[in-house]
N, C-alpha and C positions, 0 to 999 in steps of 0.2 A: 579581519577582512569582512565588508559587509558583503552580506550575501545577496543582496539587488542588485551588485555590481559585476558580477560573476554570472557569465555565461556559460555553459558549456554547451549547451546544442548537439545535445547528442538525444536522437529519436529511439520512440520505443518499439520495439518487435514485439508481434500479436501473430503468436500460429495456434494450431487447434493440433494439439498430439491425439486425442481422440474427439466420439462424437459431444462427449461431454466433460470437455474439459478445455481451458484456454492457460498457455504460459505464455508470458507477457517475460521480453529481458532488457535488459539496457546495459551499457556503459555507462556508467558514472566516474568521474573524477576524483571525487571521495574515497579515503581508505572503510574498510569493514566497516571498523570498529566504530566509529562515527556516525555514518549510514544507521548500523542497529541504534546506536545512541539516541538518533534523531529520528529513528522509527519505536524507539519504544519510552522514550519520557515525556512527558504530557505537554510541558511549557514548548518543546519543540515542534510535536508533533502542531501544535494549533499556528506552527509557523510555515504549512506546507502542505498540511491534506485537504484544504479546500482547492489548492493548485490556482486558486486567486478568482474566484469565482464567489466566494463570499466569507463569512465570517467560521469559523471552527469553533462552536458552541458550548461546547462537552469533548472534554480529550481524558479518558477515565484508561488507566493502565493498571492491575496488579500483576505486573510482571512475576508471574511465578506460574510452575504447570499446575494447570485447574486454576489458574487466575484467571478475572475477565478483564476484558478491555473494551471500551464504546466511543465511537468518533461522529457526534453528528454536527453538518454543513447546514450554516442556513444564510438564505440570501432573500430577496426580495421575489418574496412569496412562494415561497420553498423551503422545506429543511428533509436535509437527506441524512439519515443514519445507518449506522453498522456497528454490530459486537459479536462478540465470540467467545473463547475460550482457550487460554493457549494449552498447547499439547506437549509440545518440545522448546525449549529456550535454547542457543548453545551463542554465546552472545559472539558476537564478530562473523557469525557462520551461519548457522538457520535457527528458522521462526518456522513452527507449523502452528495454526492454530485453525480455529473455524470462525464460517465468518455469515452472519447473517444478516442481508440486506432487509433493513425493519419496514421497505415500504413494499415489500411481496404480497403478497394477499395471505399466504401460508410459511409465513415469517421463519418460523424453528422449525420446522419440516422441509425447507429446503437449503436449510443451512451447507454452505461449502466448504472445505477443507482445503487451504490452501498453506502453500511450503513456501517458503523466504530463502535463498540461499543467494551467500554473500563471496562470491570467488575473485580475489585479487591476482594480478597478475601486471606486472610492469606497472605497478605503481597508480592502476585504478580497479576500478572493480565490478564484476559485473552480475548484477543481481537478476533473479529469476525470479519469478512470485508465478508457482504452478496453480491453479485455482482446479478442484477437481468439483464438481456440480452434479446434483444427482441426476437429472436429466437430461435430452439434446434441447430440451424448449428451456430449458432453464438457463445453458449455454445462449441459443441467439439470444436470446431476452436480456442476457448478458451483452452481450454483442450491438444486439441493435438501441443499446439504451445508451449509446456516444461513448462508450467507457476509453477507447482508445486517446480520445483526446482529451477525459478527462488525466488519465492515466499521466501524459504525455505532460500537461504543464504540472502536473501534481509531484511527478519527479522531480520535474528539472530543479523546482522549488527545494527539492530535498535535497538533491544533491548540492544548493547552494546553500540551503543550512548545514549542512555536515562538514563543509569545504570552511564555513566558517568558523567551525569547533577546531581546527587547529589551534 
């Protein structure tokens, strides 16, 4: 199946459970297993985390706890990156790991910790990505930086690559 052909059209939900903290969920059409697949192997990931906004530069995974991982975007006259450090693996189910946005001013000091869970249910699945952030300015700054709509085509992409690993 290509995955350019496949739509699903399902939007993503952005609430704030506390002052500093955003969980982001979706429906996706993809099963778990897949989903993790095409969020944690490298040749995948550079097919989906720019959300088409430019090129996925660097897609570095050691998928293991206390392994790191690095994703940076770069497009015409920009390059945006993020890594971390996973903390929990349980593949088809969650991902915790931390995550640090490199263009902060205090990059590894305000790293976030966010949670990956993967719950099926009638034959799709709907993922949460809890992001916990150390402060409420660290939150809007999250917030006011478009993340919604990055978020928004960065999925849809995912879920069409994982639709496509059938």
């Amino acid at each position: 199946m290509d995955e350019q052909q496949v739509v699903t059209g399902r939007p993503v939900t952005v609430t704030l459970p506390t002052d500093t903290s955003v969980l982001v969920t979706r429906e996706f059409a993809a099963a778990p297993h897949p989903l993790y697949r095409a969020y944690t192997d490298p040749a995948l990931v550079r097919r989906w985390w720019s959300g088409g906004t430019g090129e996925v530069t660097v897609a570095e995974v050691d998928l293991r706890v206390g392994g790191r991982w690095r994703f940076v975007t770069a497009g015409e006259g920009y390059e945006v990156g993020f890594h971390g450090v996973y903390r929990l693996l349980v593949p088809g189910a969650r991902i915790v790991c931390t995550e640090v946005y490199e263009g902060h001013p205090d990059a590894e000091a305000s790293a976030a910790l966010c949670t990956y869970t993967f719950q099926e249910a009638g034959g799709r699945t709907t993922v949460g990505a809890h992001t916990q952030l150390r402060t409420r300015e660290d939150r809007d700054a999250m917030l006011d930086s478009g993340m919604e709509h990055g978020v928004q085509a960065a999925w849809e992409l995912w879920d069409r690559v994982a639709l496509a690993l059938r």
